[in-house]
N, C-alpha and C positions, 0 to 999 in steps of 0.2 A: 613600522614599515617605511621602507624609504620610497620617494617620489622621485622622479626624473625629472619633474621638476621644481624641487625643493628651492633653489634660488630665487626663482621669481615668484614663486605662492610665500615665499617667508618675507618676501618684499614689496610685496601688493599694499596698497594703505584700502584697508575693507572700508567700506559702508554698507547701509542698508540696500541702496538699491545694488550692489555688488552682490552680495548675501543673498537678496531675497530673488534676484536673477539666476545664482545656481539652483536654485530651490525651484524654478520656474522651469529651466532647462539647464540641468549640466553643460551639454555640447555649446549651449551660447553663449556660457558663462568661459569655457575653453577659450572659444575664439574670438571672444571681447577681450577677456583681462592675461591668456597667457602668449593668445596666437598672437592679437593686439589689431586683429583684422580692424578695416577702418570699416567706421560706424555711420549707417547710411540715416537720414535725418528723416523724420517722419511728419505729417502731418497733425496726427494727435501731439506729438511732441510739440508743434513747433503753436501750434491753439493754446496749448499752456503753459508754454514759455512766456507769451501771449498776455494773458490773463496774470499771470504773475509781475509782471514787470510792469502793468499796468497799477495792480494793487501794493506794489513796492511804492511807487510813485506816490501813491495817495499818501500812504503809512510818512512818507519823506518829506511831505508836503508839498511837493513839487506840479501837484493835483488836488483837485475841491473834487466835493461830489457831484457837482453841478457840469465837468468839466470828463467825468468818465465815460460816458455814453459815445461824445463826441469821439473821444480819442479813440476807444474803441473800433466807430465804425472807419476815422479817415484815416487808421494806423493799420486796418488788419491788413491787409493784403501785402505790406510791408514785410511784417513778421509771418504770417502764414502762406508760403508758398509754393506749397507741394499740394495736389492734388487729395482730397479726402479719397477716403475707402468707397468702393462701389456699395458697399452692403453695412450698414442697412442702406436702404432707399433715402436718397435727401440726406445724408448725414450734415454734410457742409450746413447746409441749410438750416437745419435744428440746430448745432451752433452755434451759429450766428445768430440766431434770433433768442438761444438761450442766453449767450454773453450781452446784447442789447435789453433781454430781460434783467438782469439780474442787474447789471449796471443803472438801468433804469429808476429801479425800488432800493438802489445801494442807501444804505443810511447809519451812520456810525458816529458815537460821540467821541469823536477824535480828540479832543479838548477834554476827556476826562484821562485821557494815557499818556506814557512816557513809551516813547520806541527806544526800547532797551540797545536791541540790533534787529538788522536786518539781511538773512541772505549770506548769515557770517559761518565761514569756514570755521572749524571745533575740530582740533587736529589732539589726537591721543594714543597712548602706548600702555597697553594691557596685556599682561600675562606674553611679554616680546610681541605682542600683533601690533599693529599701527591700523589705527582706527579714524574714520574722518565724518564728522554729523555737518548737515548746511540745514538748520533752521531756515523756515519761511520768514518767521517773525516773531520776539520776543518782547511781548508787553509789559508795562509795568500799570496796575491801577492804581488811579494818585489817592483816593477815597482810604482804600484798605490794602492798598502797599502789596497786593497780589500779584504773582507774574503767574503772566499766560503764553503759553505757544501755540502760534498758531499755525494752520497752515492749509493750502490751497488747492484744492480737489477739482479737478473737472469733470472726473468719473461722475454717472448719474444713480443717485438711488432709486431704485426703482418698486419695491418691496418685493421681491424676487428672495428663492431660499439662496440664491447667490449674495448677496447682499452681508450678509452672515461672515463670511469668509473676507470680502473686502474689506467688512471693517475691522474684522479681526487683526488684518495686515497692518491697517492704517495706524491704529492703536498701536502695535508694536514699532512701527516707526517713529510717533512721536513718542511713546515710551523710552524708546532707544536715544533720543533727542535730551528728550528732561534730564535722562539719565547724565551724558556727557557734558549737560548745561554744567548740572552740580557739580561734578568731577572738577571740570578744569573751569569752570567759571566761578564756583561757589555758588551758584544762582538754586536757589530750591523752586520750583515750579509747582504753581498751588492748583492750576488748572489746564486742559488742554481744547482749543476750540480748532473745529474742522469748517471752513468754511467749502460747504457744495454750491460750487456755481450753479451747475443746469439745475439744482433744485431750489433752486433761493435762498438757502436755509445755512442757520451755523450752528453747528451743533455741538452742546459744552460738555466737558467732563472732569467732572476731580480728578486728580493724579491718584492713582492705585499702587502701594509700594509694592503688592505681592507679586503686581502684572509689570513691574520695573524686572522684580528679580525674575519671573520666568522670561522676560525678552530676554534679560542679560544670558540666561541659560541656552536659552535657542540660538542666540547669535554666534554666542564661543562654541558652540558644540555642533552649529554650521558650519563655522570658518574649521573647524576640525574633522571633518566628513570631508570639506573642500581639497586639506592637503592630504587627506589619504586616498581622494579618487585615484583610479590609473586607466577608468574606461570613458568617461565623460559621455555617458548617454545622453541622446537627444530624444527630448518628451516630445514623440509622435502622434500621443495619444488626442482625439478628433477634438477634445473639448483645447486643444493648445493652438490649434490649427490656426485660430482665429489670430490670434496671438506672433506666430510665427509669420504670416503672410502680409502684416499689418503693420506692425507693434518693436518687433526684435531687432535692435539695432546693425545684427550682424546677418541679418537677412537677406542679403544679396549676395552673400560670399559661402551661406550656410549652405555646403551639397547635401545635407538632409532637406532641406525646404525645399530646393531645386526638384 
């Protein structure tokens, strides 16, 4: 089947968050990556930008642990400056007391790791797609010579049967990571850590080669669903809602939202 717009979906360089945004809503995946609609900045985004470049910092040593809290609280309103969501109640507020939390009890044997990279672009060509990963953080332990990726959550777990599905995604995302380490870095990834901020918590996991090849499968057979759309529906459905009003970069320009 041909597409009408075969030239620019053959020339898109895919990621996860590209991929897993047509999967979320076609139409906003349209008017991000083909209409090229500009991308309005969000307040969740701009908390975890936040938190990342704070936690880059430590990893760079450019920060002590003694030294995160502080920065935290006299940097946020720097980087955070768009107004939280009305709903839930108090979100700003939770956090901000969750990133003071967590900063607070931060504790890490920085001094047993090698920061392999950080933050680094992982650019690749597969089956003609062009493909691009940005790892959080790639470890090396100096003890047993293990690389780990990691990477940085704000979402909170909550033990909800939602919970399930997010980290299913999460998993596929650093899967999709490990995967492109090896390809073009050689690097084979022994282990995967998820650090949740609002929950304090990091949470570790072997690499799974079986759940490498099912991402790989999901991803090319995304980006193949993607160049055969020709209607680019918008997910209307109540449970996206939240998502759409909040969250979707192209929110402001989307006459479905409207």
């Amino acid at each position: 089947m041909t597409n009408s717009y075969d030239f620019i979906l053959d020339n898109i360089v895919y990621s996860y968050s590209s991929v897993n945004s047509y999967e979320t809503c076609p139409h906003g995946f349209f008017l991000t990556y083909i209409e090229a609609e500009e991308r309005s900045s969000s307040w969740y985004g701009e908390y975890g930008t936040f938190i990342h470049d704070i936690l880059e910092k430590y990893f760079l040593c450019e920060l002590d642990e003694k030294d995160l809290t502080n920065y935290f609280t006299e940097h946020y309103n720097e980087y955070v400056k768009s107004f939280p969501p009305p709903y839930p109640k108090n979100l700003g507020e939770s956090y901000y007391e969750d990133g003071i939390s967590f900063f607070d009890n931060f504790t890490f044997d920085r001094e047993n790791f090698e920061v392999v990279f950080t933050e680094e672009k992982i650019e690749s060509i597969q089956q003609d797609i062009k493909l691009v990963v940005k790892p959080d953080l790639l470890l090396k332990e100096k003890s047993t010579g293990k690389y780990i990726l990691v990477d940085y959550k704000t979402s909170k777990l909550k033990g909800s049967k939602y919970d399930f599905k997010k980290l299913e995604g999460y998993k596929r995302q650093l899967n999709l990571y490990a995967y492109f380490t090896w390809i073009e870095k050689e690097i084979k990834t022994d282990e995967i850590w998820i650090f949740f901020i609002r929950n304090n918590d990091i949470m570790k996991m072997e690499i799974n080669h079986d759940d490498i090849i099912e991402t790989i499968e999901w991803f090319t057979s995304t980006i193949g669903k993607i160049k055969d759309d020709e209607q680019w529906v918008a997910n209307t459905d109540k449970s996206n809602s939240y998502f759409c009003s909040n969250l979707c970069g192209v929110r402001m320009s989307c006459e479905k939202n409207k």
